[in-house]
C-alpha positions in Angstrom: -83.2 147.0 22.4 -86.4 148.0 20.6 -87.6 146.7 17.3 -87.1 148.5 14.2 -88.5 145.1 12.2 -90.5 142.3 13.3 -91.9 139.4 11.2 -94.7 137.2 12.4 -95.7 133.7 10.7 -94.8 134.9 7.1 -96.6 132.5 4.2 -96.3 133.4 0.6 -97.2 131.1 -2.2 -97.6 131.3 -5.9 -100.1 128.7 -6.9 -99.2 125.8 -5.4 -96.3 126.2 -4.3 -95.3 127.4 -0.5 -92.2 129.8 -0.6 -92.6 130.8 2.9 -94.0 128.7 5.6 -94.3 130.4 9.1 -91.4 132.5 8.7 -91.2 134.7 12.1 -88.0 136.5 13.4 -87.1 140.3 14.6 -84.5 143.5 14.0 -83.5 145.6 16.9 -82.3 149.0 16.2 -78.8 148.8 15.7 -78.0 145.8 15.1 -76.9 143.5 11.8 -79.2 140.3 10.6 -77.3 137.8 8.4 -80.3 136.0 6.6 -78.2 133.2 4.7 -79.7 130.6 2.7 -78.9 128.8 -0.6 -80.6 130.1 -3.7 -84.3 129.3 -3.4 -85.0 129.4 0.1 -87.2 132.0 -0.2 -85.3 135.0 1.2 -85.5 137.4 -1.7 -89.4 136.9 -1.5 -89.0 137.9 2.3 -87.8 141.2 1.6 -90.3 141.7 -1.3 -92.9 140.9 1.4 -91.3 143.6 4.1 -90.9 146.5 0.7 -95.1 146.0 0.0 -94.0 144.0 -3.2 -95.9 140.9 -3.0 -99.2 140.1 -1.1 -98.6 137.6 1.8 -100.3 136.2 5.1 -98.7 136.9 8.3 -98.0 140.5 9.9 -94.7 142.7 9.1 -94.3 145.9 11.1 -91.6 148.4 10.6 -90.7 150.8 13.8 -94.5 149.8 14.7 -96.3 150.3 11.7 -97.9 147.8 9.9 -96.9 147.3 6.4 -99.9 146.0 4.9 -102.1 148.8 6.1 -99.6 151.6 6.3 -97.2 150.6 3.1 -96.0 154.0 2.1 -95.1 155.1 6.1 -93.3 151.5 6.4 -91.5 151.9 3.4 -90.1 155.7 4.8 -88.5 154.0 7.2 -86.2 151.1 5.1 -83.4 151.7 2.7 -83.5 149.3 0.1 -80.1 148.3 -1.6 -81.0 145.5 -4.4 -78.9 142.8 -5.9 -78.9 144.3 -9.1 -79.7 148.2 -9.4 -80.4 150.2 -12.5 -78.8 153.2 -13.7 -78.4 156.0 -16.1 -75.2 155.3 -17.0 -74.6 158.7 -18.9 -75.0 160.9 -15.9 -73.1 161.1 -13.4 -73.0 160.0 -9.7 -74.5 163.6 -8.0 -76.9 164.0 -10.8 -78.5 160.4 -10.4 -78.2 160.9 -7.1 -80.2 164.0 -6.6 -82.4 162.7 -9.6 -83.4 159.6 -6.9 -83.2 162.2 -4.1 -86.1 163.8 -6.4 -88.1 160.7 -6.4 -87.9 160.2 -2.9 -88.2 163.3 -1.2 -84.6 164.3 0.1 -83.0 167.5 -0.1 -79.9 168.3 -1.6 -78.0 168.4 1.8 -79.1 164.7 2.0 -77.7 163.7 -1.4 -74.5 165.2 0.2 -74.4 163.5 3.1 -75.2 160.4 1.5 -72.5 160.4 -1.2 -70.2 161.7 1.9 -71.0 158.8 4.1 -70.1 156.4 0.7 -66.8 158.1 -0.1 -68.3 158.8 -3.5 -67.4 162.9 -2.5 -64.5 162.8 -4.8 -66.4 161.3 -7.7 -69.5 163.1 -7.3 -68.8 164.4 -11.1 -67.9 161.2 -12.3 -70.4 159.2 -14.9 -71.7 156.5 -13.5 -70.9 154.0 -16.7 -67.1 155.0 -15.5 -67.8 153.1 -12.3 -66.4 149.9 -10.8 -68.6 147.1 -9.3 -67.8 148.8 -6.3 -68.2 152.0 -6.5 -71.7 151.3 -8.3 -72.9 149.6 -4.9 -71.5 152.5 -3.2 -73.8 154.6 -5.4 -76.8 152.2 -4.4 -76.5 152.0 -0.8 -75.9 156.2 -0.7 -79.2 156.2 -2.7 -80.6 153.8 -0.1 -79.7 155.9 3.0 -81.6 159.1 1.5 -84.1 160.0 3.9 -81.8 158.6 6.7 -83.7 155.8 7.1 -82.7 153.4 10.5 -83.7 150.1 8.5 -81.7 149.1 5.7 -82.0 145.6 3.5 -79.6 144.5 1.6 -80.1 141.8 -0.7 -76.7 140.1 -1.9 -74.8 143.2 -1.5 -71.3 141.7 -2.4 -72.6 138.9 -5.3 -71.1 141.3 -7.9 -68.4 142.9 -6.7 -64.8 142.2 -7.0 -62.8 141.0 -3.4 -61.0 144.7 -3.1 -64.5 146.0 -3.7 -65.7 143.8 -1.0 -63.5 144.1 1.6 -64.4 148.1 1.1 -68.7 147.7 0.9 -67.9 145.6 3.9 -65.8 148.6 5.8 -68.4 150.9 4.8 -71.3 148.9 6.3 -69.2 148.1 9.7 -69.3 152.5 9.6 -72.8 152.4 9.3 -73.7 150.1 11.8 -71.2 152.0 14.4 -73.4 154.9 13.4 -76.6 153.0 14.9 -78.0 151.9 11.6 -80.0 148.6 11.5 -79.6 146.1 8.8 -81.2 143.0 7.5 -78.9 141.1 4.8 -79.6 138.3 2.3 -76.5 136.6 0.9 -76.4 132.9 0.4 -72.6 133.1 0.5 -70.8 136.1 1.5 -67.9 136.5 4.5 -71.0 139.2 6.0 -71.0 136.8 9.2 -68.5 138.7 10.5 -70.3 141.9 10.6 -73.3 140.3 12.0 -75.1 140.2 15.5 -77.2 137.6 14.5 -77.6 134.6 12.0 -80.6 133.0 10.6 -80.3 130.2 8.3 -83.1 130.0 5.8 -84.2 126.6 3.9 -87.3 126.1 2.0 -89.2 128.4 2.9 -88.6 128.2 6.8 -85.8 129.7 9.4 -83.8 126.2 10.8 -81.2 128.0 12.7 -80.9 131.1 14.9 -77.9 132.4 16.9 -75.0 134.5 16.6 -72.1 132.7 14.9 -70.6 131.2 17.4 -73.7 129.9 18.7 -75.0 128.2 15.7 -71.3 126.7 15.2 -71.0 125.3 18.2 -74.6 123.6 17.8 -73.1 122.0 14.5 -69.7 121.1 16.6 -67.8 122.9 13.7 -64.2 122.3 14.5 -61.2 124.3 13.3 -58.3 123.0 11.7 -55.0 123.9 12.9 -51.5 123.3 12.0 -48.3 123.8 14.5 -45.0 123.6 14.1 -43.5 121.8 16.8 -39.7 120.4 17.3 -39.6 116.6 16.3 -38.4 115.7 19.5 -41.8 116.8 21.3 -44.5 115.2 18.9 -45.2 112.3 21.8 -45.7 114.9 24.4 -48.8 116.3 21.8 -50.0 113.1 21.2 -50.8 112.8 24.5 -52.5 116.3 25.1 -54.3 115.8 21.6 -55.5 112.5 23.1 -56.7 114.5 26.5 -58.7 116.3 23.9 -60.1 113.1 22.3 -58.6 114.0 18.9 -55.8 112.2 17.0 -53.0 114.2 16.1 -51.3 113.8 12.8 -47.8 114.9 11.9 -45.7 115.6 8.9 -42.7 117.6 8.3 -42.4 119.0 12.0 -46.0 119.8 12.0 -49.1 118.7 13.8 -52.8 119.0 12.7 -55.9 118.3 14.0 -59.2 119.7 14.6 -60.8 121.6 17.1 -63.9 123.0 18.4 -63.5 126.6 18.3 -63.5 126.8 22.3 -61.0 124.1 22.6 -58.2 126.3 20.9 -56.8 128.2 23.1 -57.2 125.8 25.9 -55.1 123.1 23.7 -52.3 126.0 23.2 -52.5 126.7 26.9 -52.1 123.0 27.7 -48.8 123.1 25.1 -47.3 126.0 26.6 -47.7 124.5 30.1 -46.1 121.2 29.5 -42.8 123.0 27.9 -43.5 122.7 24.1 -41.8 125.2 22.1 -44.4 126.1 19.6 -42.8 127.5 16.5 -45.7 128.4 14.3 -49.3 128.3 13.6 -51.4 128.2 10.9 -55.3 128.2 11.7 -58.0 127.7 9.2 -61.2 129.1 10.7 -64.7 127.3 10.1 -67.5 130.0 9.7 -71.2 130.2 9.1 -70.6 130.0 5.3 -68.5 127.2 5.6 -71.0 124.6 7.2 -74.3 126.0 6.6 -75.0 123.8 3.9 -74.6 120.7 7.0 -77.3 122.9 8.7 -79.9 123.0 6.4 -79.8 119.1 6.2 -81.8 119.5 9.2 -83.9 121.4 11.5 -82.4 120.4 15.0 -80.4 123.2 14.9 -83.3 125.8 15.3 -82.8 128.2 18.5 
């Protein structure tokens, strides 16, 4: 894969504060970066850094250009969808379209395209005041992809939208990315690990952990939770297996919980099925990214 962004030893600092210390990491064409952090960790001053917003030390160069020397070519080549966009709320979604279209140099066949490739086709006359959370982040991210640019940042994309809205932005982003667009997103809680090729955790001001998902779970030893129903006459026969698997298995009303490491799952199932256990149901609660990064950025020996 080539590189559509690369960072090298970020610093930013207002007065005497450091925001950003050493921050270094790269996006391949193509592919989805999760940049999750809590509030404060300095990730919406990374993207103001990449969008020529703030004056920093370090190098950032998009598709090869240098930012700091070449703003305005750099900036041609990102899509910028913010946490909180402004609109004219009394016209409607083509003409605000094609009014940004205006500003950024797209043609009309663009603002087409763009409102085509955000389902917003069948609103297109619609005002924009008469939009849902949604569809107003639709209307942000088709304003972002004018100029069909193969970077786009996304800065808590989801933070304001309701779950149906969500599960939608997210559907429309998994399109994009089929369609070999590149994205860097900051969320400091989300569910967008799942569309992700690659994690980085951000805390004060410096990247602690690197990795796909599963990667970065497994250096935590995040462990799921499951439950199984099992018949009563069988819960010594689990015991057992659980201990083979150093865990201790509980039990209540026919079922058995315990944790897991993710990659112990389906080898415990296997190891069920194999000494006769009739497994009736299942009930898994998944661990994720979201759900243990706060244990991650309690410490940096998680860094890849």
């Amino acid at each position: 894969m080539t590189e559509i962004l690369k960072v090298i030893n970020l610093y930013k600092s207002f007065g005497k504060t450091q925001v950003l210390n050493g921050v270094s990491f790269a996006v391949n064409r193509g592919e989805a970066v999760l940049l999750l952090g809590p509030n404060g960790a300095g990730k919406t001053t990374i993207i103001k850094c990449i969008l020529g917003l703030l004056n920093y030390r370090g190098n950032i160069m998009v598709d090869g250009i240098d930012a700091k020397s070449k703003g305005s070519l750099a900036r041609a080549k990102i899509g910028y969808l913010p946490q909180l966009s402004s609109y004219y709320e009394t016209l409607t979604v083509s003409q605000h379209a094609t009014l940004m279209a205006s500003l950024k140099g797209a043609t009309k066949d663009e603002v087409k395209s763009a409102l085509e490739m955000a389902g917003l086709s069948s609103l297109k006359d619609r005002l924009v005041k008469a939009l849902s959370s949604g569809m107003r982040q639709r209307l942000g991210l088709s304003i972002a992809m004018l100029g069909n640019p193969p970077l786009l940042i996304l800065d808590e994309p989801t933070s304001n939208i309701d779950l149906e809205g969500q599960l939608e932005f997210k559907k429309l982003l998994e399109e994009l990315k089929e369609s070999g667009k590149a994205f860097l997103i900051s969320t400091h809680l989300s569910g967008l690990d799942v569309l992700s090729d690659r994690v980085m955790i951000l805390n004060s001001g410096r990247i602690v952990a690197q990795g796909s998902s599963d990667e970065i779970l497994n250096l935590v030893g995040a462990k799921d939770r499951m439950y199984i129903k099992i018949p009563h006459s069988q819960e010594e026969k689990v015991r057992i297996i659980a201990n083979s698997f150093g865990q201790q298995a509980e039990f209540k009303d026919g079922w058995i919980y315990l944790t897991l490491r993710t990659d112990d799952k389906a080898r415990f199932l296997t190891s069920m099925v194999q000494s006769g256990i009739k497994i009736e149901d299942i009930i898994v609660e998944q661990f994720s990214i979201e759900s243990e990064y706060i244990r991650i950025i309690r410490s940096n020996s998680y860094d890849k």
